[in-house]
N, C-alpha and C positions, 0 to 999 in steps of 0.2 A: 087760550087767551084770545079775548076779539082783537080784532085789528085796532093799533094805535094810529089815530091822524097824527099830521104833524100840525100844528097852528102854525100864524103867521109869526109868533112869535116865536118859536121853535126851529122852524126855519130861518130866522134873524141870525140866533144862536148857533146853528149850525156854520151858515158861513161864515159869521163871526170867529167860529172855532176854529175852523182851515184857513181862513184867508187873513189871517190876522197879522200872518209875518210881517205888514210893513211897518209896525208897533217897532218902537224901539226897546231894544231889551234892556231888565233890570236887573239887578243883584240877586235874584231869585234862586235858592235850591228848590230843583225839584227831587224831593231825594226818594228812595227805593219804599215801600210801603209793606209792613210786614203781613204774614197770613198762615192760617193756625187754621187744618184742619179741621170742619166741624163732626167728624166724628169719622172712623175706619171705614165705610162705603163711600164718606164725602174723598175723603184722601185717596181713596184707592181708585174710585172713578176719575178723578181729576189725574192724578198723575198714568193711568191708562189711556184715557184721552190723550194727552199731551204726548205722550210714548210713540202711541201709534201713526198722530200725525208727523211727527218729529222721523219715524222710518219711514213714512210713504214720501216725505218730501226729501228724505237726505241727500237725494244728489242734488238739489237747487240749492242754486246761489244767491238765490233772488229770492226766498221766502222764508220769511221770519214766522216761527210757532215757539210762543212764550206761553209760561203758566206763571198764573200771578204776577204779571208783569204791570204794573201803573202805569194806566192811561191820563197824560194829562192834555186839556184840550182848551185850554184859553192862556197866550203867554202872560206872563207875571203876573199870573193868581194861583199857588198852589193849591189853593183850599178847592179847584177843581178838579176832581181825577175820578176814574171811574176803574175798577181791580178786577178784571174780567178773569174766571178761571184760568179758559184756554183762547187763545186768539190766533190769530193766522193774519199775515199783511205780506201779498203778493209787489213785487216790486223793489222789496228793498232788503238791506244786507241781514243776515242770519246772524252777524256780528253780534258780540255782549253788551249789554247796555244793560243801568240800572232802573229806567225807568222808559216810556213811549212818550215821545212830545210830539203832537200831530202837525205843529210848523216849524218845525225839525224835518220831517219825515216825508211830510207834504202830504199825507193821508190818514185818514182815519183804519182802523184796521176791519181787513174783510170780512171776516169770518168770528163770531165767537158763542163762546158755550159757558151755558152759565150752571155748575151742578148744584140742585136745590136740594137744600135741608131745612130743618122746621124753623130756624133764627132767619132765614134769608128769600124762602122762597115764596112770599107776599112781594116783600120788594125786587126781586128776581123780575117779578110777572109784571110788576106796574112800575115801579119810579126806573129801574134800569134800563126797561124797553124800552120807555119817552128818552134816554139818554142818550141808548145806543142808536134810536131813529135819529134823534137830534144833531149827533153827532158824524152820522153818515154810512156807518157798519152796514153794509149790504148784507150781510145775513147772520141771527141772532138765532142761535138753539137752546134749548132746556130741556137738563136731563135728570133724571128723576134715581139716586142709587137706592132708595130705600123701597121704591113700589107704592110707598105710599101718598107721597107729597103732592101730586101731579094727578089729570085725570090720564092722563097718558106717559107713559115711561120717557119716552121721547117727543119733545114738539120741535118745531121750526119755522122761522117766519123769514122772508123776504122782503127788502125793501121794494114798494112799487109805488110811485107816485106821491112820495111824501110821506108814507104808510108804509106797515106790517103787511103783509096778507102771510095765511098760514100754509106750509108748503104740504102738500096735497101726498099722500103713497102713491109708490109706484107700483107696489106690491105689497097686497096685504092679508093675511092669511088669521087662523086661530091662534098660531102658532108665534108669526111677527109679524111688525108692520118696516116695510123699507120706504127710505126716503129718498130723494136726488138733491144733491145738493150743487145749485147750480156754478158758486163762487169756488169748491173746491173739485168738481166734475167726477167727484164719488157719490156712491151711496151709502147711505149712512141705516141701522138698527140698532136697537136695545138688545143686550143679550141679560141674562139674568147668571149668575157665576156666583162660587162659597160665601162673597161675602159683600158683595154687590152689584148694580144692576151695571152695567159698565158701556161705552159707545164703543160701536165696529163699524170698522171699514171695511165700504169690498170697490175694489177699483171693476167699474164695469167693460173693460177693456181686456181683463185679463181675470176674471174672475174670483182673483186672489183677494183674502178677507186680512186683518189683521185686528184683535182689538187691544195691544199695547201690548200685552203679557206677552206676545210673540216678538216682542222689541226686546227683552230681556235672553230672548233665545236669539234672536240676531246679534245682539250684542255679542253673549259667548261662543257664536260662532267666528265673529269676525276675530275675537281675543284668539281663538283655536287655530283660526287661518292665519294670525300674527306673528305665534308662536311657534307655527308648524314651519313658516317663511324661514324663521330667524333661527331656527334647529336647522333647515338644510343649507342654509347661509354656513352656519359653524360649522356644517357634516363638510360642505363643499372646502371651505378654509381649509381643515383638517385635512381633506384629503390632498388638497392642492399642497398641504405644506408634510405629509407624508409621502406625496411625488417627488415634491423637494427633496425631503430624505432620502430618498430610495436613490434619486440621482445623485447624490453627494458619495451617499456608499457605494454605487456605482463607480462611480469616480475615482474615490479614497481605493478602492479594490484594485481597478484600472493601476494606478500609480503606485502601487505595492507592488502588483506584479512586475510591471515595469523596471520597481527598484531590487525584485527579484533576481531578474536577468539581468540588470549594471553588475548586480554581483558577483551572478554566477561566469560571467564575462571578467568580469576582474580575478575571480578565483582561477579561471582558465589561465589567463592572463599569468597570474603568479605562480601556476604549477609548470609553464611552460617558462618561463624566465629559470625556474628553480632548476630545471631540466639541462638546459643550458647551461647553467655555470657547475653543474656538479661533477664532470668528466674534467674542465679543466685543473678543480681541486685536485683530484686524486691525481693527475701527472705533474704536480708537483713534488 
């Protein structure tokens, strides 16, 4: 895709969008916007996307990664929004929300990824990129599940000056091409997998790759380590209240014997009393 300018009008729009909060608000729902798979590689790239990013950021607290989440970007006009697959917005809380208001938020979102299929991936390439320049998204990618839609599996553009420019391989071979993606400070590839073409991460720091389907093994791991926690929780319980026991019948033992020897002390007791008074019987 060439580079999009932004016109002077475009830019109007843009600050218009962010700066707009000093507008007094009106009655407005902006309500949640629904989204339907457009076919088993769309769905599956999309929710692997969103997966992956979703486990390389889970320790922040500060980064929001929504799928399908509505973007609205001019207050009290709902008829504006823009429904970005996957999005990323550095800054702000990971919290549940139904929809993105960028003067709410106070930003437009960093990062987003648009996955093309045959109904959307014209307007993917041309009326979305003028929106998400417009609107201020420092970096817009497009990823391609079917292999065919796209001249390249994966693209990426950069905001620079008003403008797209296309993000350049770091590494690129017959085999793949890798990207850097500067707003997330990974690198990013197209992998091709059973049933579509799918986005991967590799943190260049630590070599580690992830492309979502490894989130689903994270997941049942962390559920393993949950459950392995909370079995030695009850094992420890169990034992601490089978120490209890053991000390109880220790005790109860204790005190039996105890009441062992009152007795056999009392039985002395009484054979020696008996002992006594039986001589002065018979001298009667």
């Amino acid at each position: 895709m060439p580079s999009t300018p932004a016109t002077e009008t475009e830019l109007a729009g843009r600050a218009t969008a962010i700066a707009d909060a000093s507008a007094k608000p009106g009655e407005i729902e902006y309500p949640e916007r629904n989204w339907i798979a457009q076919s088993i590689a769309h769905g599956d790239a999309v929710l692997q996307a969103a997966a992956a990013l979703r486990n390389h950021f889970r320790d922040r607290t500060d980064v929001l990664v929504a799928m399908e989440l509505a973007v609205y970007y001019r207050r009290d006009d709902n008829n504006l929004w823009l429904q970005p697959d996957v999005q990323v917005v550095f800054g702000v809380s990971p919290e549940n929300r139904s929809s993105y208001r960028i003067w709410e938020e106070g930003k437009a979102p960093d990062f987003v990824l648009e996955v093309a299929s045959p109904s959307t991936a014209e307007n993917d390439a041309e009326h979305k990129a003028r929106e998400y320049a417009r609107i201020g998204v420092r970096e817009y990618w497009r990823l391609d599940p079917d292999g065919t839609l796209m001249g390249s599996a994966l693209e990426g553009y950069e905001a620079s000056s008003g403008k797209y420019d296309p993000v350049q391989p770091v590494a690129s071979s017959d085999r793949e091409r890798r990207y850097r993606s500067q707003v997330l400070g990974l690198e990013l590839r197209s992998q091709r997998q059973a049933r579509a073409t799918v986005l991967v991460l590799r943190d260049p720091r630590t070599g580690e790759e992830t492309d979502g389907a490894l989130e689903e093994a994270e997941r049942r791991r962390r559920i393993a380590e949950r459950d392995s926690r909370a079995a030695k929780q009850r094992a420890s319980a169990a034992e601490q209240e089978t120490s209890a026991a053991k000390q109880e019948a220790i005790a109860a033992k204790q005190e039996a014997s105890a009441a062992d020897e009152r007795v056999r002390a009392l039985e002395e007791q009484l054979r020696a009393l008996t002992a006594d008074t039986a001589p002065a019987e018979r001298d009667r």
